[in-house]
FIKOLZA-1660 file (N, C-alpha, C; in steps of 0.1 Angstrom, whole numbers, plus 5000, padded with zeros to 4 digits):
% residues 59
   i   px   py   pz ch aa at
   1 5036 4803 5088  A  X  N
   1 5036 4808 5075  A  X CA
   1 5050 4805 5069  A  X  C
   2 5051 4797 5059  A  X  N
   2 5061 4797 5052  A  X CA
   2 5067 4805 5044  A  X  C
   3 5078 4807 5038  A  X  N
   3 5090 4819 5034  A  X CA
   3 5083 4821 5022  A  X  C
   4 5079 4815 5014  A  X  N
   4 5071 4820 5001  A  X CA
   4 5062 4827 5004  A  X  C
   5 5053 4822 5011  A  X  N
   5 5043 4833 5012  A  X CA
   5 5042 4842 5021  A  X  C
   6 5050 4845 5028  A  X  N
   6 5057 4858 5035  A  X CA
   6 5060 4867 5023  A  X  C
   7 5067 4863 5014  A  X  N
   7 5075 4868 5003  A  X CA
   7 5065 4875 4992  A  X  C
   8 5053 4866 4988  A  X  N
   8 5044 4869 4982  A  X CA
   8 5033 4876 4991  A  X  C
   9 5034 4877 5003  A  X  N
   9 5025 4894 5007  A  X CA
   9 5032 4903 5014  A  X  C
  10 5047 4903 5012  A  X  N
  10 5053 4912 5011  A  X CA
  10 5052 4922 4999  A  X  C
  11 5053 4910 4991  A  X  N
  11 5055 4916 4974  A  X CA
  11 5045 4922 4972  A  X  C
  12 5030 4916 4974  A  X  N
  12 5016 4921 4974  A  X CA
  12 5014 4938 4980  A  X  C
  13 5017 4937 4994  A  X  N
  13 5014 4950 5002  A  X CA
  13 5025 4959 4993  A  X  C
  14 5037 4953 4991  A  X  N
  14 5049 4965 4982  A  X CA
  14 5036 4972 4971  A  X  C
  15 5033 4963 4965  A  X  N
  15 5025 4968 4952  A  X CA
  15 5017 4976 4955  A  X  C
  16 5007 4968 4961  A  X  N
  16 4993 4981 4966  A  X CA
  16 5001 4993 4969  A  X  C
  17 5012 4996 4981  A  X  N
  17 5017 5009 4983  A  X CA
  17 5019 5014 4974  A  X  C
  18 5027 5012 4964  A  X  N
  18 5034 5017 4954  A  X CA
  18 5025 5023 4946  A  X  C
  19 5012 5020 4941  A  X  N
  19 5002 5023 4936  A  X CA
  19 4991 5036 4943  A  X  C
  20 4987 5028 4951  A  X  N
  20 4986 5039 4959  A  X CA
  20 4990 5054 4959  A  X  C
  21 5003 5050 4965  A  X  N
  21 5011 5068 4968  A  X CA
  21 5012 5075 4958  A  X  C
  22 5015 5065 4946  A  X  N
  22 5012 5072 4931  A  X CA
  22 5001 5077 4927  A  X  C
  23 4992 5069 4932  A  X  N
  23 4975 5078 4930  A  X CA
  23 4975 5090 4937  A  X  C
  24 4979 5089 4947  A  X  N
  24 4981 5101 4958  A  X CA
  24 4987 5114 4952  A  X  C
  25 5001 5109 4948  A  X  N
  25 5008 5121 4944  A  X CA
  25 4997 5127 4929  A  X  C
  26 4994 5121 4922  A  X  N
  26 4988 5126 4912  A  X CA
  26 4973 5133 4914  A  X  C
  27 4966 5131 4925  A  X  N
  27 4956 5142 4929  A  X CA
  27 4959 5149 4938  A  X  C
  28 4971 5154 4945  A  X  N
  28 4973 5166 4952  A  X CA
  28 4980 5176 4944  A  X  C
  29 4978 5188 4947  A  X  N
  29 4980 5200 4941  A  X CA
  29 5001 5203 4943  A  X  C
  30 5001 5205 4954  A  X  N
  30 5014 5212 4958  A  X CA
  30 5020 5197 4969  A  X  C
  31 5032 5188 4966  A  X  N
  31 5039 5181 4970  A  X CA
  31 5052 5187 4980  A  X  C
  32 5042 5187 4988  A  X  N
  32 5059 5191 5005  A  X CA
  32 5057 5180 5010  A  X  C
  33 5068 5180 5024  A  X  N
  33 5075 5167 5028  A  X CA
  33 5062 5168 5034  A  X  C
  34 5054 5173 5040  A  X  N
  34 5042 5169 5047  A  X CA
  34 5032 5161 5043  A  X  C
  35 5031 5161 5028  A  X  N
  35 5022 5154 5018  A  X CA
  35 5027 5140 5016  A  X  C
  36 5038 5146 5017  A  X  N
  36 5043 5128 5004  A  X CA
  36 5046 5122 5025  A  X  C
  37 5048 5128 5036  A  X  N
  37 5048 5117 5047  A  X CA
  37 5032 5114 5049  A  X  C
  38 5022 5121 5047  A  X  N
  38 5006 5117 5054  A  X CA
  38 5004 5105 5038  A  X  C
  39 5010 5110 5026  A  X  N
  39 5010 5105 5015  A  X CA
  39 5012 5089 5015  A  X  C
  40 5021 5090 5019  A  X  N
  40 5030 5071 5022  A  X CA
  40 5021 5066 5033  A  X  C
  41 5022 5073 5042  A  X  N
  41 5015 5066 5057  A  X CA
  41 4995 5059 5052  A  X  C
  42 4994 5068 5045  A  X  N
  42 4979 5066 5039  A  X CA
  42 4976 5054 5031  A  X  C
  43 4987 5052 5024  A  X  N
  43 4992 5042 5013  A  X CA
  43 4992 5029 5019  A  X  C
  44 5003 5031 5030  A  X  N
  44 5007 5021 5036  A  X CA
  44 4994 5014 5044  A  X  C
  45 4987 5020 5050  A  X  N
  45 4977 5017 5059  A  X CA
  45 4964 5011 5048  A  X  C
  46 4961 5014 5035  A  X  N
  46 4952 5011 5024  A  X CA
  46 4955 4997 5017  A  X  C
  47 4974 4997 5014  A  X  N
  47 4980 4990 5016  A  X CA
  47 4978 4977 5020  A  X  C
  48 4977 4976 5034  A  X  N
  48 4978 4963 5044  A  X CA
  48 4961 4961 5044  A  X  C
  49 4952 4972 5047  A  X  N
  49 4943 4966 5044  A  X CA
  49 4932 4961 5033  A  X  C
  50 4938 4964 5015  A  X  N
  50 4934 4959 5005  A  X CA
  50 4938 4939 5004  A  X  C
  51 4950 4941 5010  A  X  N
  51 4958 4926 5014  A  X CA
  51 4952 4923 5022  A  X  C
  52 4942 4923 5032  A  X  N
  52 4940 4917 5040  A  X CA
  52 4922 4914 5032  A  X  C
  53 4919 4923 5033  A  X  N
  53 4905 4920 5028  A  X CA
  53 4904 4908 5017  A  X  C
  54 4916 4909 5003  A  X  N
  54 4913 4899 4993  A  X CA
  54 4924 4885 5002  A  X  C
  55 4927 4882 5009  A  X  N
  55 4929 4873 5016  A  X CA
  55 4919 4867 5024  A  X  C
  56 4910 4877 5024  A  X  N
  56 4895 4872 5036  A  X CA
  56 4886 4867 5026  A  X  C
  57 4891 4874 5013  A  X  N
  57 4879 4870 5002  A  X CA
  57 4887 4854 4997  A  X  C
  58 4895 4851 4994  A  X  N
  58 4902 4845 4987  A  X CA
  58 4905 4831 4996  A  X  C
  59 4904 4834 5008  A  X  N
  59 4906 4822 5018  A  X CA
  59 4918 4818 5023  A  X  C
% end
């Protein structure tokens, strides 16, 4: 894999998280550290695999 596109599904998975955890935080009630860590971790894991799926689609 070359440095571009390392860079470009770096950038990719950055995004999905970022969106993600933001959807997250906006349908939970009460934000403690317990939330925003199962919060990220959830993200992260939805994350890697929305990237992975439109890479399976996309070829």
């Amino acid at each position: 894999m070359n440095r571009r596109r390392t860079l470009l599904g770096t950038g990719e998975i950055l995004t999905w998280w970022a969106v993600l955890a933001l959807l997250w935080l906006v349908f939970i009630s009460a934000v403690t550290t317990l939330e925003l860590f199962v919060g990220a971790s959830a993200a992260l894991v939805a994350a890697v695999a929305a990237w992975g799926a439109r890479r399976a689609v996309s070829g």
